[in-house]
C-alpha positions in Angstrom: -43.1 -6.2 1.1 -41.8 -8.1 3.9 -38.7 -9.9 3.9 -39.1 -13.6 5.4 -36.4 -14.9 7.2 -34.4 -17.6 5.1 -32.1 -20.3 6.6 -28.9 -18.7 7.2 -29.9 -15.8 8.5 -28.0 -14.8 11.9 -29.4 -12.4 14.4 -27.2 -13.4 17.2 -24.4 -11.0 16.7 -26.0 -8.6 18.6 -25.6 -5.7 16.4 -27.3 -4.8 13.0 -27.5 -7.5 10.2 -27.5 -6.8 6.6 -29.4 -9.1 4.2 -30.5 -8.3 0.9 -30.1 -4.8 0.8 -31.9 -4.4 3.9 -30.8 -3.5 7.8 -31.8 -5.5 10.5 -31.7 -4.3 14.2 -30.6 -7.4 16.9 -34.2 -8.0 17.2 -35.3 -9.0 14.1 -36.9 -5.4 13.3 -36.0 -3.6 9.6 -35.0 -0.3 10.1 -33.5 0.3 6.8 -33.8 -0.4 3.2 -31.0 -0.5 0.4 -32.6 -0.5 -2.8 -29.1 -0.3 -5.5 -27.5 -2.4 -7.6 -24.6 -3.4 -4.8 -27.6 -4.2 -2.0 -29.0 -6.6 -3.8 -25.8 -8.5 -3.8 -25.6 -11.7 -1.7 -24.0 -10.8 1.8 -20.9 -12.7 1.1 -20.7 -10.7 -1.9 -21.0 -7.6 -0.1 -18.8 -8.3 2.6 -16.1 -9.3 0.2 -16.5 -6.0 -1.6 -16.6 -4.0 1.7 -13.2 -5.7 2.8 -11.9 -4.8 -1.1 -13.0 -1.0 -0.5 -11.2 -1.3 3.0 -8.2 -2.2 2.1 -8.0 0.4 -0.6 -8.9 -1.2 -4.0 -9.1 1.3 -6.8 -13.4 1.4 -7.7 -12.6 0.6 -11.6 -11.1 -2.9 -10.7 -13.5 -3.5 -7.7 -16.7 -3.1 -10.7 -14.8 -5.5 -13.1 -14.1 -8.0 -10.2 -18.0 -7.6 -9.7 -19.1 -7.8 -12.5 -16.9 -11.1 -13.1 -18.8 -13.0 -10.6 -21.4 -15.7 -11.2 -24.0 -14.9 -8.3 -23.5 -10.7 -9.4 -24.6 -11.6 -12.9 -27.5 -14.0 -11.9 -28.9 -10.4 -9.9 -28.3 -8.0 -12.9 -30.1 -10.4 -15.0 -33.0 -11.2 -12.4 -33.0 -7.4 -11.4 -31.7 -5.3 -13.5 -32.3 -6.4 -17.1 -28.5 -7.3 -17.3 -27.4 -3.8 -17.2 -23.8 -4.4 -15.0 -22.6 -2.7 -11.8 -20.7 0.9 -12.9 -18.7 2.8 -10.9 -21.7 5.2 -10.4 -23.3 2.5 -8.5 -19.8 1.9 -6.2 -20.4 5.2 -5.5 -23.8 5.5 -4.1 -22.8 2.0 -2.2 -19.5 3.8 -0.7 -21.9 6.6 0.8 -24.4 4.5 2.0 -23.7 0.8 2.9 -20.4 0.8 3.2 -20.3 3.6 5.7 -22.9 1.2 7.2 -20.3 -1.9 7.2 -17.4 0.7 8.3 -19.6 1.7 11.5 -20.2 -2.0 12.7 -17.0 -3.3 12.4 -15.6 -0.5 14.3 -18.6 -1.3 16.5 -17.3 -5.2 16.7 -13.5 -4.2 17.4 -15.1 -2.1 20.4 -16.7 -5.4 21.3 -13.9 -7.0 20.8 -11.9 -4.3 22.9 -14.0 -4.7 25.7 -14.4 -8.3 26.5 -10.7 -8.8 26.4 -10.5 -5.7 29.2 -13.3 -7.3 30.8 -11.3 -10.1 31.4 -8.0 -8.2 32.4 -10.0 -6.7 35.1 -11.1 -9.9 36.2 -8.1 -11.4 36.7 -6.6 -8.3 37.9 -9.6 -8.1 40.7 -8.9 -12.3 41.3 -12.7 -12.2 40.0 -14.3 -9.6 42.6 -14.3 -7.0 40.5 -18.0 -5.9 41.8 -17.2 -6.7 45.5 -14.5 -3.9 44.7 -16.9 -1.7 43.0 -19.1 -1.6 45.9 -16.0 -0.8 48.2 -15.5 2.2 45.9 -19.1 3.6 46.4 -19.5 2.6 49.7 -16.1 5.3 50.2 -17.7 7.5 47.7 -20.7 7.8 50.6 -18.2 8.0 53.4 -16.8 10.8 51.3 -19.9 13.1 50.7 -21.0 12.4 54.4 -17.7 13.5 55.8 -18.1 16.6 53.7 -21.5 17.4 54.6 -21.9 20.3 56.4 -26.0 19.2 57.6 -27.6 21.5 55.4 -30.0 19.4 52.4 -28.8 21.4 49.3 -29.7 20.3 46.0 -26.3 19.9 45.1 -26.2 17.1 48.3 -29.4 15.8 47.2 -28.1 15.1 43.3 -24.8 13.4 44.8 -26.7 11.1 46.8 -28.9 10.2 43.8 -26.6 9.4 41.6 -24.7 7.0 44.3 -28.2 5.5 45.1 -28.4 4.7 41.4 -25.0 3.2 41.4 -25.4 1.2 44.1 -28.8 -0.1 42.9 -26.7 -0.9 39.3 -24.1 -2.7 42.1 -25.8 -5.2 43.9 -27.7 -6.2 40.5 -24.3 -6.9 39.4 -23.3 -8.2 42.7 -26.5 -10.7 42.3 -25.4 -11.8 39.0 -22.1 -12.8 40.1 -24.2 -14.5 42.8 -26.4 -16.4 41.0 -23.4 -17.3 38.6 -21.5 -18.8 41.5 -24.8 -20.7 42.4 -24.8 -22.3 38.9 -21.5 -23.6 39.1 -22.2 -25.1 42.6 -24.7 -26.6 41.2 -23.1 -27.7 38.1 -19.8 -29.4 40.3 -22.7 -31.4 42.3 -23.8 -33.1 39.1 
């Protein structure tokens, strides 16, 4: 059976998005299903008990908090002929979804990481940082030429390969930037 998408759902994040007991990947494919008890859950219910497991909550209070909630009931009555959430069922959840949850936030904090470096480097390259990465290959060819002795080794040939393929990543960079600059022009003539 196919999940359909209900209003609400958010596939912008960019990473994998966990609905009903299912995983999404960024594009809107499932590549996983959960099938427990805790899956079943409403997200926010889920994300409330990951954030519980995080910060260390012992598993017997973390089933009776469950189990004390309106929206965990209305599922173990729909679902699961009113038998409740045990501590077998935290269990399986800690060595399945949870791990899930614990890999994408530490997944988000790399994110998270990396666009505030991203924007240290900008301002630490006054906003040419790919003007100054295509200094640093163009020396990194100055460098293998001086050293080249004339003969076409494979060795020679794999250095110059993988500087062709930096460069090419470079200047598509490089025509990014570009083309960014281009908007905003454009934008201040409006």
């Amino acid at each position: 059976m196919k999940y359909q998408m209900e209003k609400g759902d958010d596939f912008s994040g960019g990473a994998e998005v966990y609905t009903r007991g299912r995983v999404w990947s960024p594009d809107g494919k499932e590549i996983m299903t959960r099938k427990g008890k805790i899956a079943r859950l409403p997200p926010a219910v889920r994300e409330e008990l990951n954030r519980r497991l995080h910060n260390g909550d012992l598993g017997n209070k973390v089933v009776d908090w469950l189990n004390g909630l309106a929206e965990v009931q209305e599922v173990i009555a729909r679902e699961f002929d009113g038998r409740p959430v045990r501590e077998q069922n935290l269990s399986e959840w800690k060595s399945g979804g949870y791990g899930d949850w614990l890999a994408r936030q530490e997944i988000l904090a790399q994110a998270r990481e990396l666009a505030s470096d991203a924007g240290e480097l900008d301002k630490a390259s006054e906003g040419r940082l790919t003007d100054h990465l295509a200094t640093v290959i163009a020396v990194r060819y100055a460098t293998v030429l001086a050293g080249w002795n004339g003969e076409v080794t494979e060795e020679f040939r794999q250095k110059l390969r993988m500087l062709r393929d930096l460069s090419q990543s470079v200047v598509n960079l490089r025509r990014e930037d570009h083309h960014g600059a281009r908007l905003n022009l454009d934008r201040e003539k409006v």
